[in-house]
KEMI-436158 format. One record per residue (C-alpha): x, y, z; residue number from 0. Coordinates in steps of 0.02 Angstrom, whole numbers, plus 50000, padded with zeros to 5 digits. Example, Ala and Ser with C-alpha at 12.3 -4.5 7.8 and 13.67 -1.06 7.14 Angstrom:
<recs>
+-------+-------+-------+------+
!     x !     y !     z ! tiba !
+-------+-------+-------+------+
! 50615 ! 49775 ! 50390 !    0 !
! 50684 ! 49947 ! 50357 !    1 !
+-------+-------+-------+------+
</recs>
This chain:
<recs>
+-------+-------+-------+------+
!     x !     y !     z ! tiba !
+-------+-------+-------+------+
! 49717 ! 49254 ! 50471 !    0 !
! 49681 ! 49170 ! 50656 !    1 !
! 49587 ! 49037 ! 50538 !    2 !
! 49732 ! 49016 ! 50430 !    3 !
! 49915 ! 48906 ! 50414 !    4 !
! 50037 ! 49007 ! 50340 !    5 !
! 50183 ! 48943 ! 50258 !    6 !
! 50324 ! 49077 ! 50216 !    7 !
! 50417 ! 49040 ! 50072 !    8 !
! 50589 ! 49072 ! 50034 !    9 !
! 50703 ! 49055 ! 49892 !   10 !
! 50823 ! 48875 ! 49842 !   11 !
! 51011 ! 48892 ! 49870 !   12 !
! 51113 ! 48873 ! 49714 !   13 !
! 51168 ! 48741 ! 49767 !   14 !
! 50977 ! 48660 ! 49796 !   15 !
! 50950 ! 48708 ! 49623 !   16 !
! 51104 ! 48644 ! 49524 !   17 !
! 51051 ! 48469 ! 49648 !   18 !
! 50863 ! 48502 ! 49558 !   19 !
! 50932 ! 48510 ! 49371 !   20 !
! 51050 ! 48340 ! 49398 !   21 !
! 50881 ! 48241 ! 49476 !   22 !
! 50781 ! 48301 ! 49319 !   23 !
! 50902 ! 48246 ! 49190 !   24 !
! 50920 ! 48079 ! 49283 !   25 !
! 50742 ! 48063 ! 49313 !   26 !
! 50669 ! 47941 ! 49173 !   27 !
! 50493 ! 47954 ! 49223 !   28 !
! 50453 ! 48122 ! 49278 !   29 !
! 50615 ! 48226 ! 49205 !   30 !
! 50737 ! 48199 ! 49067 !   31 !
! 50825 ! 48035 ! 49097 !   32 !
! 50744 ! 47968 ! 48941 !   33 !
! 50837 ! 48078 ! 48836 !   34 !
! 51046 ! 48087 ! 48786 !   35 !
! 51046 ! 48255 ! 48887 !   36 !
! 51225 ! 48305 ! 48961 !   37 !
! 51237 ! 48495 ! 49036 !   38 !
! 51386 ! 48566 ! 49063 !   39 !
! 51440 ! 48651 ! 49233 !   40 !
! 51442 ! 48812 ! 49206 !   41 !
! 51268 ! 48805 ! 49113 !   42 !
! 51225 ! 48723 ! 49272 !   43 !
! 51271 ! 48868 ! 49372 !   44 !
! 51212 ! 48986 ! 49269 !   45 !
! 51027 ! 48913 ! 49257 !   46 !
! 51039 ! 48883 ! 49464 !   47 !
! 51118 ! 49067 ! 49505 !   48 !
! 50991 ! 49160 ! 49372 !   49 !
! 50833 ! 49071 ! 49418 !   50 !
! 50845 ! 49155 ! 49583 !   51 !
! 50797 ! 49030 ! 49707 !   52 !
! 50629 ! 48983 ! 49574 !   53 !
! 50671 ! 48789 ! 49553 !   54 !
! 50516 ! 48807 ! 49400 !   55 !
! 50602 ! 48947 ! 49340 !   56 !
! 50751 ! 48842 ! 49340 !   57 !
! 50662 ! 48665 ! 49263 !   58 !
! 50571 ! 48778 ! 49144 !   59 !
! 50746 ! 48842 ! 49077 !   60 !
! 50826 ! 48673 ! 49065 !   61 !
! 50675 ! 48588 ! 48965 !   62 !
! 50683 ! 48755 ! 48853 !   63 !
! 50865 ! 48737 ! 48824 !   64 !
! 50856 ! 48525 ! 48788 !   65 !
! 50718 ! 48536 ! 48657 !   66 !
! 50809 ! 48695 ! 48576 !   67 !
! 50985 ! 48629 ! 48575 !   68 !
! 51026 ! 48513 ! 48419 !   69 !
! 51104 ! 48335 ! 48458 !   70 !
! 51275 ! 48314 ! 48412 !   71 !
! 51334 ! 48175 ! 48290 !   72 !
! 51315 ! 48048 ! 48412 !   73 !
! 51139 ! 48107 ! 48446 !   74 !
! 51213 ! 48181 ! 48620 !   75 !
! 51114 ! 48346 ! 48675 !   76 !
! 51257 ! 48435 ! 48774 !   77 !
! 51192 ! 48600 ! 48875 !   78 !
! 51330 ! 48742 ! 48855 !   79 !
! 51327 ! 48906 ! 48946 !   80 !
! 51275 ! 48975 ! 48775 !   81 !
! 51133 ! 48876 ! 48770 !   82 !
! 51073 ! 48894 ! 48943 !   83 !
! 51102 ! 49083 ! 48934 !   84 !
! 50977 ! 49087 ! 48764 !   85 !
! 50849 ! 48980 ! 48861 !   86 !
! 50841 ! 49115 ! 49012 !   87 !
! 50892 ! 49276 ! 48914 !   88 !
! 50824 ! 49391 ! 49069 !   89 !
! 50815 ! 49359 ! 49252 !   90 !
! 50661 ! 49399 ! 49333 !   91 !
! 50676 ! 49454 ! 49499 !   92 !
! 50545 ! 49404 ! 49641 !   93 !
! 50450 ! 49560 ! 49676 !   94 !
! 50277 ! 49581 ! 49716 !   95 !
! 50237 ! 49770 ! 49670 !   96 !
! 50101 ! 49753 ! 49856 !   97 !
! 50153 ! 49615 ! 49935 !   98 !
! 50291 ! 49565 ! 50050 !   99 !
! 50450 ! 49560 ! 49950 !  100 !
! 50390 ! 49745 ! 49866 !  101 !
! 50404 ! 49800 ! 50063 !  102 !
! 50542 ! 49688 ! 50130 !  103 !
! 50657 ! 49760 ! 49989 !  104 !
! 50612 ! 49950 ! 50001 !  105 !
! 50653 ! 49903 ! 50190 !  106 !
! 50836 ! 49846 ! 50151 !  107 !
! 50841 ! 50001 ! 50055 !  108 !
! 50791 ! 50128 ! 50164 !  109 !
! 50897 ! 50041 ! 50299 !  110 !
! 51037 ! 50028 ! 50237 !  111 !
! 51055 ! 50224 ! 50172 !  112 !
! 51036 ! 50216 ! 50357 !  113 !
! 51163 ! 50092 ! 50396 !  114 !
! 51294 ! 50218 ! 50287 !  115 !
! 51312 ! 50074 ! 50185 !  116 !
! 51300 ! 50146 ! 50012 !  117 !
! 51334 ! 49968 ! 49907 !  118 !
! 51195 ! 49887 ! 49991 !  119 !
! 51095 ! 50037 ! 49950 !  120 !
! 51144 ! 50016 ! 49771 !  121 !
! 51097 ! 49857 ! 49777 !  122 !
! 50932 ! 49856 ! 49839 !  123 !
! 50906 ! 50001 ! 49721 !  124 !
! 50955 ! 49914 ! 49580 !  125 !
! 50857 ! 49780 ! 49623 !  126 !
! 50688 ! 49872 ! 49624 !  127 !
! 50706 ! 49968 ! 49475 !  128 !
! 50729 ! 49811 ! 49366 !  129 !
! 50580 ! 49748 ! 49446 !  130 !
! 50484 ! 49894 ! 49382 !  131 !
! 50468 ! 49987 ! 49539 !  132 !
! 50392 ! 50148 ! 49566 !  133 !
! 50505 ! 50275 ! 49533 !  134 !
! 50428 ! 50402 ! 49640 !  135 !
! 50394 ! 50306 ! 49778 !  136 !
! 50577 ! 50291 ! 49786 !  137 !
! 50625 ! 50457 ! 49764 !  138 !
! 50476 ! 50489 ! 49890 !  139 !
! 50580 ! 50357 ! 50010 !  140 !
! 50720 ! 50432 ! 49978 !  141 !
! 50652 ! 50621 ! 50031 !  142 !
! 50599 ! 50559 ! 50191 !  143 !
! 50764 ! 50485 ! 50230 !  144 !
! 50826 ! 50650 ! 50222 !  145 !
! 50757 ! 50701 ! 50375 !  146 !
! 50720 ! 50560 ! 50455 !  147 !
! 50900 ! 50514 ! 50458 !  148 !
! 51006 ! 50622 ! 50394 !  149 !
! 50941 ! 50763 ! 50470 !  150 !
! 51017 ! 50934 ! 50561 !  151 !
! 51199 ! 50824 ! 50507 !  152 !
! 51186 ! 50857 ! 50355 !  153 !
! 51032 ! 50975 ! 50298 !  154 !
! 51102 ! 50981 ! 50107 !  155 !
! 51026 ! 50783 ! 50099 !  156 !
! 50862 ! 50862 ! 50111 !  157 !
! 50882 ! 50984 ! 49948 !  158 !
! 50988 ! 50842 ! 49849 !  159 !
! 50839 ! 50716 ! 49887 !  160 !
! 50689 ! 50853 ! 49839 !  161 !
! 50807 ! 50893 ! 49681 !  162 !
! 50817 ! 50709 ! 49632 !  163 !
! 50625 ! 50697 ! 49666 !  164 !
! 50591 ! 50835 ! 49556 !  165 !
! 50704 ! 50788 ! 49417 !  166 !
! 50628 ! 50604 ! 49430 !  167 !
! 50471 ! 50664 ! 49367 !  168 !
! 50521 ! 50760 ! 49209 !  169 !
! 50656 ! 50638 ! 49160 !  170 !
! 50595 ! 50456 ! 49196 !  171 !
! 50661 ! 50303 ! 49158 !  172 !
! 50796 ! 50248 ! 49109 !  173 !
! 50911 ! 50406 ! 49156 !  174 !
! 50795 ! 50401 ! 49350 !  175 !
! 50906 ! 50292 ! 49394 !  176 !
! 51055 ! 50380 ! 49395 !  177 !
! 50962 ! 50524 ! 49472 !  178 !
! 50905 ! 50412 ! 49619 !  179 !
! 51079 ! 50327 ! 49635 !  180 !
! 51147 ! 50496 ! 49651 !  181 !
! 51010 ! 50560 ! 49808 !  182 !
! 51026 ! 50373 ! 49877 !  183 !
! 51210 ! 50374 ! 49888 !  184 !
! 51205 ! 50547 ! 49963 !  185 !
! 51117 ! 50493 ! 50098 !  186 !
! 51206 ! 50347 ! 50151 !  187 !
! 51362 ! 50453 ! 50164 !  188 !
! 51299 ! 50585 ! 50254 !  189 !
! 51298 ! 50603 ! 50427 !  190 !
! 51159 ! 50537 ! 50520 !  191 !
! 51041 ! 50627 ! 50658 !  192 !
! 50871 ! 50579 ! 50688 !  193 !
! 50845 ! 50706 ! 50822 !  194 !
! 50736 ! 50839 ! 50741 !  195 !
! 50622 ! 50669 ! 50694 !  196 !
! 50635 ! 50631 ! 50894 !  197 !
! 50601 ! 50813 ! 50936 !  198 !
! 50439 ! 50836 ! 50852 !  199 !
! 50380 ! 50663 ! 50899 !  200 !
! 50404 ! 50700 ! 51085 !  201 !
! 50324 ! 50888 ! 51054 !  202 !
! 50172 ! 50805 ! 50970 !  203 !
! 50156 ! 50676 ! 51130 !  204 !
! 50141 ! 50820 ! 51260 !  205 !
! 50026 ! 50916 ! 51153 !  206 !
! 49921 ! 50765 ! 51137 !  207 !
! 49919 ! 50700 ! 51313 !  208 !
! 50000 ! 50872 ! 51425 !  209 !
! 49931 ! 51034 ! 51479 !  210 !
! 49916 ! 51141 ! 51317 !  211 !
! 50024 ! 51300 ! 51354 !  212 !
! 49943 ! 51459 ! 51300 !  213 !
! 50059 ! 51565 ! 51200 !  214 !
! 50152 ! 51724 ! 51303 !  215 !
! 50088 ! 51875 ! 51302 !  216 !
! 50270 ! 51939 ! 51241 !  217 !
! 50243 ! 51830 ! 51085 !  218 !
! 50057 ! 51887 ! 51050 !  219 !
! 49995 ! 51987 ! 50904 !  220 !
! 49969 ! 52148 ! 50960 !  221 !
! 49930 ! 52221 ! 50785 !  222 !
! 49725 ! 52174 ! 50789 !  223 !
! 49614 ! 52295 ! 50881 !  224 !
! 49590 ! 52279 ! 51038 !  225 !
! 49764 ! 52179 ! 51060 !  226 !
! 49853 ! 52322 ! 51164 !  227 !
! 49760 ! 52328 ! 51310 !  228 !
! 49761 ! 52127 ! 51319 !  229 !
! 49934 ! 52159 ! 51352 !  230 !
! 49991 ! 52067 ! 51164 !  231 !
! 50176 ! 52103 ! 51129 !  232 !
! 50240 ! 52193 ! 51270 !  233 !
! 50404 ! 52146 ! 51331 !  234 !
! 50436 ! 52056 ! 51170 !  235 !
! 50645 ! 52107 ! 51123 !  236 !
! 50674 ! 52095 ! 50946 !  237 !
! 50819 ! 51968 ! 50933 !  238 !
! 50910 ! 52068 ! 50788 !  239 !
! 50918 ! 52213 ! 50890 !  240 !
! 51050 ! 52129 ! 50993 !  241 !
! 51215 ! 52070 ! 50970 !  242 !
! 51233 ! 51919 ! 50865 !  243 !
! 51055 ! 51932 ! 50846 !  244 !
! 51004 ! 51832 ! 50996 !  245 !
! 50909 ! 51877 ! 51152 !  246 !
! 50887 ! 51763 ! 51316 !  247 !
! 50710 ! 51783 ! 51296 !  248 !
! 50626 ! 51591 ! 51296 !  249 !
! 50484 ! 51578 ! 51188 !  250 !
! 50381 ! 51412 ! 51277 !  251 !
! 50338 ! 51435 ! 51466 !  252 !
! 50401 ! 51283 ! 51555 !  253 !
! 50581 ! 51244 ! 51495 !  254 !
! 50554 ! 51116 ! 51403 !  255 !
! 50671 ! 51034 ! 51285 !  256 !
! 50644 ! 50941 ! 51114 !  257 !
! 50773 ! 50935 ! 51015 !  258 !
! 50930 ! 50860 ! 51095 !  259 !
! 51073 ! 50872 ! 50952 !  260 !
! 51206 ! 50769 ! 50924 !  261 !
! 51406 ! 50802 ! 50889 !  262 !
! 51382 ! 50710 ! 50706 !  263 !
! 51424 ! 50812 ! 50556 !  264 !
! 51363 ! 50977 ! 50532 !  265 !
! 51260 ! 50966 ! 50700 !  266 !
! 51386 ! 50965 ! 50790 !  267 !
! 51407 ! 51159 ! 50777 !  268 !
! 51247 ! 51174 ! 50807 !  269 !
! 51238 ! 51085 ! 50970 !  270 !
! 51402 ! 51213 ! 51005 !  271 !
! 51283 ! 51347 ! 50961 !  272 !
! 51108 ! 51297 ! 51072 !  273 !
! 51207 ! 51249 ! 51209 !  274 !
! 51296 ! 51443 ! 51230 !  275 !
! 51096 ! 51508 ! 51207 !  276 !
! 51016 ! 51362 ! 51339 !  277 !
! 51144 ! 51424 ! 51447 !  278 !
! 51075 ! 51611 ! 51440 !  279 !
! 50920 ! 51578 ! 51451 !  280 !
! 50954 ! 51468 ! 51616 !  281 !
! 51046 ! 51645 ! 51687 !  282 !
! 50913 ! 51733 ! 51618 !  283 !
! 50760 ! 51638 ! 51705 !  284 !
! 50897 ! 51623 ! 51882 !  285 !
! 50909 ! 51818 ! 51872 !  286 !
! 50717 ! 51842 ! 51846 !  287 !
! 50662 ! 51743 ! 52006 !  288 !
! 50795 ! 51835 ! 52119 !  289 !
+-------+-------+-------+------+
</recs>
């Protein structure tokens, strides 16, 4: 690639196009101007909007549609929407299944269930499934949206996007898609928390790069042989022993903290809930060190 000059390509306006199909049929030496060819607007429009942004996908339409359309009596070949319709019966959408429209698109997807913007989820959706997508890479897409960004909000994303996964596989096409519009949508309404995603990122950093804490004795096995006079389990209190089954007892030496909630959806009672128990434990640990 240092070696190389890349040109990125992107797609003709409508506008570029319809400009495209009036220079062929004027062109007498390269296009159509030769021939009694008139086209009517709206055929122009329609060839220009459905050749999506392809001006040979376009040209290759028009020259289709002039050698299939019969002169009138005046030896007049006049393009209707009809005919241009019948000379492009289905569009084909640019999409590379490995290249860089196959991962710009699944990009706009994922984003925008992200975004909470469920009709441009749709619409990237729809877009890769008529271009012969995967199906269970985007149910697998899907799942991981879920948790990535859904999240403690809304936890339910997670089972309706495993459910849609699994029902993916023993339905298929074309019924999928109303399987994957259904997780897809889900997920763009949902609340959104990526702090569970943060929390285990930030864990994994300090394991990789901190002191690794040994565990506490209180949270030992002290089942194996031997394990007792190591000291394995005492002190440990049994959380449901207590009322509302919680003890102040921390369980990582240190204090540190990973998962931060937020107040969005159904993490917001949840942040209610972990601050109370943070609280404890911060009496807890003041009360041990007087």
């Amino acid at each position: 690639m240092s070696r190389s000059q890349v040109f990125q390509l992107e797609p003709l306006g409508i506008a570029d196009l319809e400009g495209l199909v009036d220079r062929a049929l004027n062109d007498s030496e390269r296009g159509l101007g030769g021939q009694n060819v008139r086209i009517e607007a709206d055929a122009r429009l329609h060839l220009a909007t459905v050749a999506d942004g392809d001006a040979r996908r376009c040209l290759n339409a028009l020259e289709l549609a002039v050698l299939t359309t019969t002169p009138d009596a005046q030896g007049e070949v006049v393009i209707t929407l009809a005919a241009a319709e019948e000379s492009m019966q289905q569009k084909t959408v640019v999409y590379d299944g490995d290249g860089d429209a196959h991962y710009d698109t699944i990009s706009a997807f994922i984003k925008s269930m992200r975004a909470s913007d469920p009709d441009a989820t749709l619409y990237w959706l729809a877009k890769m499934l008529h271009a012969g997508e995967e199906i269970r890479f985007i149910a697998r897409r899907i799942v991981i949206a879920a948790s990535e960004d859904v999240g403690m909000a809304d936890s339910n994303a997670l089972r309706v996007a495993v459910a849609a996964q699994q029902a993916v596989e023993a339905i298929g096409m074309p019924e999928a898609r109303i399987i994957l519009a259904h997780a897809a949508v889900y997920n763009a309404t949902a609340p959104k928390s990526n702090r569970a995603y943060l929390g285990i990122d930030k864990a994994l950093k300090e394991v990789r790069e901190g002191r690794t804490l040994p565990v506490p004795k209180h949270l030992r096995d002290g089942h194996y042989a031997g394990a007792k006079q190591f000291g394995n389990g005492e002190g440990y209190l049994y959380p449901h022993d207590y009322e509302g089954g919680f003890v102040p007892q921390r369980c990582l030496e240190g204090g540190s903290i990973y998962y931060e909630p937020t107040a969005n959806g159904l993490e917001a009672r949840i942040k209610e809930r972990l601050d109370h128990w943070r609280a404890q434990w911060e009496a807890a640990a003041g009360n041990q060190g007087k």
